[in-house]
Structure formats: C-alpha cells, structure tokens
N, C-alpha and C positions, 0 to 999 in steps of 0.2 A: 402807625404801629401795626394795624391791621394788614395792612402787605404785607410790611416785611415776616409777620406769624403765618399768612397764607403763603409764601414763598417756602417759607422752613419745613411747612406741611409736604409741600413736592417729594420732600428725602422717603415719605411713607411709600409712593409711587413709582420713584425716577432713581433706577441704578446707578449707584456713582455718586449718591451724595449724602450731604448729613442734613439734616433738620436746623441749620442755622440760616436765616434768610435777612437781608438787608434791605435796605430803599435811601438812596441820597434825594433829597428834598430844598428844591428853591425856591425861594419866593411863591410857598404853597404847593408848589406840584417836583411830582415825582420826574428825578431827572436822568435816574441809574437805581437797577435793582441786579440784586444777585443771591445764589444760594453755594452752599458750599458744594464745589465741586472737585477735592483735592483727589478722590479718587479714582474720578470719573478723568480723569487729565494728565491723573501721578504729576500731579503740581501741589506742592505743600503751601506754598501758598495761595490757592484758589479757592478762602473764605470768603462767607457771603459780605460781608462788609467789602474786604478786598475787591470784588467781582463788583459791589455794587458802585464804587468810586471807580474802577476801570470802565463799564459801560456809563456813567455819569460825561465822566473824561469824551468817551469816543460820541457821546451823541451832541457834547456841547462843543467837542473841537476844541478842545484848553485842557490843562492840566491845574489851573486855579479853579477849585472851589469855593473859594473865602466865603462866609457866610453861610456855608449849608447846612444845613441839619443831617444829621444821618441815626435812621431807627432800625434797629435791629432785636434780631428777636431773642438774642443773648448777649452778653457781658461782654465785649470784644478783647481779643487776648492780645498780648504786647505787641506784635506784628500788626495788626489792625489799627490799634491806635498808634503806630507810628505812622501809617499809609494817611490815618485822618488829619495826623498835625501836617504831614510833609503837603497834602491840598488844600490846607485851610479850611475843613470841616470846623464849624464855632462852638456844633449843641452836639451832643450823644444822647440818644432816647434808646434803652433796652426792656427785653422782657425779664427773661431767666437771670441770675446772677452767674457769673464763672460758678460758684461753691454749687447752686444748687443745682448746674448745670452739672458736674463733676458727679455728684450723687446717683443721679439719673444714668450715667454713663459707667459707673461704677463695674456692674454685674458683667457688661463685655470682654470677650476674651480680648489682651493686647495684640492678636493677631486679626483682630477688627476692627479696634481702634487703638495710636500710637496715643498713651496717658502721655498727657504733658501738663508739669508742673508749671504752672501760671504765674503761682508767685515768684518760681527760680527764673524763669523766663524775661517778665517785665525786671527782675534784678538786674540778668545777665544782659538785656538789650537796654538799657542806662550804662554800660561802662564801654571802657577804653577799648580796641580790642591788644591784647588778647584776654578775651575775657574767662571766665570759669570754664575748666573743661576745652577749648578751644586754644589753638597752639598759631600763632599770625607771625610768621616774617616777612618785611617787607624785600621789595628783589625787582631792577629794572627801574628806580624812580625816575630816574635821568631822563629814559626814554617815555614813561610815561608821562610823566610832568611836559614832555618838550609837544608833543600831542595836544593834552589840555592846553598848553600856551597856546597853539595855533588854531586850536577852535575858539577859542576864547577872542584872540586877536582877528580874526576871520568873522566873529561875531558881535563883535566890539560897536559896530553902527546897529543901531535900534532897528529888529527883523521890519 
C-alpha cells in the first residue's frame, strides 16, 4: 500500500496526472505499478490501477493475473474493476474510498477535472448495451462474425 501512496504522491510533481497510484502484487512482490495518467496521454482510460495491470501484463508477458492482489491508493472506479475481473486480480487493497475521494475533488473547476458519478457508472457498466444515455446499433454482423470465426478457427490448436 505504501507504493501505490508513494506513486499517487507523483501527481504533486509530474504534469499530466492525478494523485491515484496502483501496484499489482504476486507471490509477494510488486509486478506492475502505475499512476493515473489520463491527461498526460488524453487517454480516459489511463488510471493508475489500469496502468498498473497494463505494466503487470508487459513485464510478465501474459495477460492472466489469477491470483494477484492489487493495492491502490483509492477506491477503484467501475472501469478498473472490470480491468481487475477480466485478469483475474483475487484481492483489492485501497486507501481513499471513491466518497471521500469525490470530497477532496469537490472544490475543482469541471474544466480540471471531468466529475464522474461512480455510482451511475458501475450501474451503467453492469447492463446490456444500450445502456443509460448511450444509443448501440448493431451493423456488419455477417462480416464481423465470419473474422472472429476465422481467428478462432486459425486458433483452434493450443498456441
């Protein structure tokens, strides 16, 4: 926990990012660390959680985590822990909570930080699409599906 707090502290110093910092942890040691750097990238999704399963992923060469812990230094928001179920992160260790997180962030102008309702969030990424707010037509299945078949088929013997 103490990384991923020393990580979040970066945002005091290093243009481009926020004070949220993460650390993936295997079998004791640190495997992948990250801090958010959504602005420093104009990537919305480049929270420190995110970043820290992304560098986790590239130093281990896999895209399985199964079993890692991951400690961050805030409440991770529904993006995040979907990134943690889709690697098989097991534990979540935080500092801050989202709420008391949201408090602190409060007094910012929204043209320094994008408020984002957390609760409507983890709602809207549990449903079908199309979900709240959000308009999905599907278009092209034929040919998309016949792609996926042939990767699929193409991948069909064990890499």
């Amino acid at each position: 926990m103490l990384r991923a707090i020393e990580l979040s502290a970066l945002a005091l110093k290093e243009a481009g990012t926020e004070p949220f910092g993460a650390v993936v942890v295997m079998d004791g040691r640190i495997v992948g660390e990250g801090i958010n750097r959504s602005a420093a990238r104009h990537d919305p999704t480049s929270h420190g959680e995110v970043e820290a399963i992304r560098d986790a992923c590239q130093r281990l060469h896999r895209m399985d985590l199964a079993g890692a812990e991951l400690y961050s230094s805030c409440e991770p928001c529904a993006l995040c822990v979907a990134a943690m179920h889709i690697v098989g992160i097991r534990r979540l260790y935080f500092g801050a909570s989202l709420g008391e997180s949201d408090q602190m962030l409060a007094p910012l102008p929204a043209a320094r930080r994008r408020p984002i309702d957390n609760t409507a969030l983890r709602h809207a990424a549990g449903q079908a699409l199309p979900g709240d707010g959000m308009a999905a037509q599907q278009h092209g299945a034929a040919n998309a599906l016949a792609i996926i078949a042939a990767w699929a088929t193409a991948h069909a013997v064990a890499d």
